[in-house]
N, C-alpha and C positions, 0 to 999 in steps of 0.2 A: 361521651356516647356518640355512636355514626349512624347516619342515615347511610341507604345504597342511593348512588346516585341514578335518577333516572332516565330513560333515552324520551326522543322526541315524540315516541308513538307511546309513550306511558309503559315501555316495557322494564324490565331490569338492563342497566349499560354493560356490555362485557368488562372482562375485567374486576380488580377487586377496588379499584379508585370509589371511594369515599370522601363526604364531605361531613365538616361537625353540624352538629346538630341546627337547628335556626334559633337564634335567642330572641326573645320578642324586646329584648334590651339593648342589643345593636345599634350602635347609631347609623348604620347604612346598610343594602343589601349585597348580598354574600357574594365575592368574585367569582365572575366565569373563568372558566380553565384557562390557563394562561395568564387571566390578568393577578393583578398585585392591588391589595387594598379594597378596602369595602367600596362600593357602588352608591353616593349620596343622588336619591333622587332627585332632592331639591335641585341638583347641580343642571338636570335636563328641563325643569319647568321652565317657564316666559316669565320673561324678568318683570318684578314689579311696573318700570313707565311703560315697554312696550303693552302690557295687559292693559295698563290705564287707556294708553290711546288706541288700543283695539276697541275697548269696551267702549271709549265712549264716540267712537266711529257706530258701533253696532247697536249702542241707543240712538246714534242720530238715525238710521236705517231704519228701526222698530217703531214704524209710523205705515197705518195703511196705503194711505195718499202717497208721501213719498218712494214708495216701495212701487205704484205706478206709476208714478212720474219715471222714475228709474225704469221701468217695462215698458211706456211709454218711447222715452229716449233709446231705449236700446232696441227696440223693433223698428224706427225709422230706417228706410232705404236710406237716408242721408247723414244717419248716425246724429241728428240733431233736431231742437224741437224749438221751435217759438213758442213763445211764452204763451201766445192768445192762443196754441195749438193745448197746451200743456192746461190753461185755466177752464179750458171747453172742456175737458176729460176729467179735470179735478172739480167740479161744480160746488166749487165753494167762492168766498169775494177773491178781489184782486188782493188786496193787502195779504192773504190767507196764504194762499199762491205763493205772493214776494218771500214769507215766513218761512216758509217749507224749502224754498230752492237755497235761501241765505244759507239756513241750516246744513244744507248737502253740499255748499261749495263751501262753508265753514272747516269741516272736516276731508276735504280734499278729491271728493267724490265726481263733483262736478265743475264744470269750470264755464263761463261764458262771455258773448260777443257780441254785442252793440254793432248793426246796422240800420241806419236810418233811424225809425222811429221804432224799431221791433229788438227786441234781444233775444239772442239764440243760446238757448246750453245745450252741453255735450258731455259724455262722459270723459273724465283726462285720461290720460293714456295709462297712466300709474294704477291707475282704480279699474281701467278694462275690463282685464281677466278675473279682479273678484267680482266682479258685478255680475259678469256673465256666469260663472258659476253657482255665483246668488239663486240669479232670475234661471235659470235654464238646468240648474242640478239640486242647487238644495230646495228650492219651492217647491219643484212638481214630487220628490220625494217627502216631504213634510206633505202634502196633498195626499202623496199616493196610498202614505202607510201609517200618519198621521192627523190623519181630519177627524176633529173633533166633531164626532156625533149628534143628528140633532136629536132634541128632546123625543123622547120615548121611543128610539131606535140606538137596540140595546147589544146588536151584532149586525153592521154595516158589511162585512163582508159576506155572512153567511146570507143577507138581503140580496146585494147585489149578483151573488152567484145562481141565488134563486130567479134573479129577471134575466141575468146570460142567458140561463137552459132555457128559459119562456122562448127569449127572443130567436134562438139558438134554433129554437123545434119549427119557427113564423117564418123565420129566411135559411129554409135549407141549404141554399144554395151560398151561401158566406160559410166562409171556416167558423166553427165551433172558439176557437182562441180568438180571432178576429173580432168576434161577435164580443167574449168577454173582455177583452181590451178595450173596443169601441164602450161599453158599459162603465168602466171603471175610470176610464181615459175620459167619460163625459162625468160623470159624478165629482171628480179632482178640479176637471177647469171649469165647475159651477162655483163648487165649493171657495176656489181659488178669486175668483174674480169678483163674489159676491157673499163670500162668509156665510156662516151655517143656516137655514131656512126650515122653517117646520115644516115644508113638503120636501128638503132636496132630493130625496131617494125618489119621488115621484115623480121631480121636476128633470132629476138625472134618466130615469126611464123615458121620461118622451122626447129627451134629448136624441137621446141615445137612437130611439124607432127614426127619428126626425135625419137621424145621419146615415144609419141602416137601409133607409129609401132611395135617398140619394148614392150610397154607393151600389144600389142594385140598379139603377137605373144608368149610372155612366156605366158599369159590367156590363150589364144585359142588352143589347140589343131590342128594340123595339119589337113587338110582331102584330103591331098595326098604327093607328095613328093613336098621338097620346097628348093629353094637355102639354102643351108650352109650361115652363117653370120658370119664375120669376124671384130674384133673389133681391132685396132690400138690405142696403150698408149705411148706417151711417159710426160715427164713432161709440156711442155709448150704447147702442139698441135699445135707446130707456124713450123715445122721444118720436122721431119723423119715424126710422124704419118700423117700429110699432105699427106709429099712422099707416103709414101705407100698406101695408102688411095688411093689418085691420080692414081698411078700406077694399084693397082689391078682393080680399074672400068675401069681404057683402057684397059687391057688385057682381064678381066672378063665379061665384057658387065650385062648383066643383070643374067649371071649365078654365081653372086654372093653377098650378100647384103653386104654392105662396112660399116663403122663407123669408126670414130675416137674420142679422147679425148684426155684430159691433165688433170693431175694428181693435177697440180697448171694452167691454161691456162695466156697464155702471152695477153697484149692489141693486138695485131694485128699475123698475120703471117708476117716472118723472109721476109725482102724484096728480097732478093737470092733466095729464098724457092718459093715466089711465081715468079720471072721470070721463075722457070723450070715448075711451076704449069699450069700456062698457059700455054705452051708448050706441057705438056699432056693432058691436057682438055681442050678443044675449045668452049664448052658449053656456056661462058660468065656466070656461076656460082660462084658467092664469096666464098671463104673458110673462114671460121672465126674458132675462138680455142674456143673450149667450154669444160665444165668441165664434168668429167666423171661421171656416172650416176649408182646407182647399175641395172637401169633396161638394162642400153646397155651392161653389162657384163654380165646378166641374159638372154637376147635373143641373147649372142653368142655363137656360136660354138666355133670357137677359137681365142683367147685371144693373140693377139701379144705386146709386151713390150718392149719399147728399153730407158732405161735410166731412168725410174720410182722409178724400185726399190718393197717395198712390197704394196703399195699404191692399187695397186687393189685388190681386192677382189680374194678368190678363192674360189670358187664352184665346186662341184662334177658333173662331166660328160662335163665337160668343157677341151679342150684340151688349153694347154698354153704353148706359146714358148718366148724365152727373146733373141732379138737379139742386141745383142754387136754391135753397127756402132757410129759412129761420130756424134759429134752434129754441124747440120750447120752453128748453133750461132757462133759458134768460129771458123769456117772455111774460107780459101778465097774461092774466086769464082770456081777454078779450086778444092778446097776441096769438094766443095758444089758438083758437078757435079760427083768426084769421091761418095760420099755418094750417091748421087741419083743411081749410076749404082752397087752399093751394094745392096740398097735396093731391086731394081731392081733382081738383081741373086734372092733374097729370096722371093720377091715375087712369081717370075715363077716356084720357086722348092714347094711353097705352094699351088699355085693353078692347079699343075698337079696334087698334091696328094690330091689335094678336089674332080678335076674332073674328077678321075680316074676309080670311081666305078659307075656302075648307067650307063640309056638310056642319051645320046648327049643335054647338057643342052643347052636355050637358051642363043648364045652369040652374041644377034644382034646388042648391044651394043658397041662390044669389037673394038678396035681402030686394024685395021688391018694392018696400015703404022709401028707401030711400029715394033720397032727392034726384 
């Protein structure tokens, strides 16, 4: 018996050319025209050792930590990371650290370099272009079209399309698809950096407004005077820029637009961090670490940095100051408290020389119990 054989768009092929039937007892699939002999697929699979040492390159990789060490390393200007760079970002012990890098130069991935008393890894040149396709194509698509939903949000897209149109209707003046990308595009690199949260959809929403301000204000033109905005960097957003963050809206009230970011952002804020956060804001507002943006560095005035490094961007007419204070990560609780009242002195000597010049801005905001 014959099948007609059929053309590329599913129609009938001209011609009376025929092929037999398909047997499901074949040991291989049926020659294309011209060729001789059945088609054994096994013959195109990946050889049993190469699969081995893919797969066990790709468990060494199916590690969250390592997965940012590797995003880490590979966003350096200098294509390289110190170890005391890499153990700040991974906040777990040394020894934890040493584990995880072994593992990744074990299977070929990284390779590193002894200077003085510090060791540097880098990605090898062999592993480059999968890394980078790793970190920069399959991630944010595993993010984009695959993020695992949090509990009781049962259609993430049709949610997020519902806060596009919201935000969409708020800032007429941004493109309509802008608006939805900036929504979707914040929702992926929360989910990314900090795994799934029982508020993300709501913590991705004020992401979202939070970048949506910023890109109407470097667009827009001023049409009179406006608070100065002040952006806070450090690497994990879970810790100082918190603090300072925190600090300047109690002191500032609304005579100041605040922001913060992380350079690499941590899953959650530093649980020490947030007992003193609550402490200075009563609001019942979550802080969560989100990653830094070129548009919040574009609608700051100035640019605060504590422990980043060259990671942010520098733009012209932007003032930028790098404050040397402690990481809370590694402090006890009486450390943590001594850092909060550092921060503390620089924020106050910052915001007198914000609001020094000019008519008495609004600070009806400003927390007046404070010290």
């Amino acid at each position: 018996m014959t099948v007609p054989v059929v053309g590329a768009r599913g129609g009938r092929a001209s011609g009376a050319a025929t092929r037999p039937e398909i047997d499901d007892h074949q040991p291989g699939c049926l020659p294309l025209d011209g060729e001789s002999g059945p088609v054994v697929v096994g013959d195109h699979a990946m050889g049993a050792e190469p699969a081995a040492h893919v797969a066990a390159t790709l468990k060494a990789l199916a590690d969250p930590l390592r997965l940012r060490i590797l995003s880490l390393i590979s966003s350096s200007p200098t294509g390289e990371a110190c170890v005391c760079d890499i153990a700040s970002v991974a906040e777990v012990t040394a020894p934890t650290v040493s584990h995880h890098l072994k593992v990744l130069k074990e299977v070929g991935v990284l390779e590193s370099e002894r200077r003085g008393t510090w060791v540097f890894y880098r990605i090898t040149p062999s592993a480059r272009r999968a890394v980078t396709t790793l970190l920069e194509a399959f991630a944010p698509a595993t993010m984009a079209d695959g993020v695992p939903h949090p509990t009781g949000l049962v259609d993430a897209d049709a949610t997020l399309d519902r806060i596009a149109a919201a935000l969409a209707s708020r800032y007429p003046t941004v493109d309509p698809g802008l608006v939805t990308h900036l929504v979707r595009e914040s929702y992926a690199s929360l989910a990314r950096g900090a795994g799934v949260r029982a508020h993300l959809v709501a913590t991705a929403e004020a992401f979202a407004r939070q970048r949506l301000d910023d890109l109407v204000r470097v667009a827009e033109p001023a049409a009179g005077p406006r608070p100065p905005q002040v952006l806070f960097v450090c690497v994990a957003n879970a810790g100082r820029s918190q603090l300072a963050a925190a600090l300047m809206r109690a002191r500032a009230g609304d005579a100041v637009v605040v922001r913060s970011a992380g350079s690499a952002p941590a899953d959650d804020v530093h649980a020490a961090v947030q007992t003193l956060l609550d402490e200075i804001d009563d609001s019942g507002e979550t802080p969560f670490p989100k990653p830094l943006t070129d548009d919040a560095v574009r609608a700051a005035d100035v640019v605060v940095t504590m422990g980043c490094g060259d990671v942010c961007p520098v733009l012209p007419g932007k003032r930028y100051e790098d404050w040397a204070v402690g990481d809370p990560a590694l402090a006890s609780p009486d450390g943590v408290r001594a850092i909060r009242d550092e921060i503390d002195r620089r924020v106050q000597t910052l915001l007198a020389e914000l609001l020094r010049p000019g008519p008495d801005p609004d600070r009806s905001r400003a927390r007046p119990d404070l010290p």
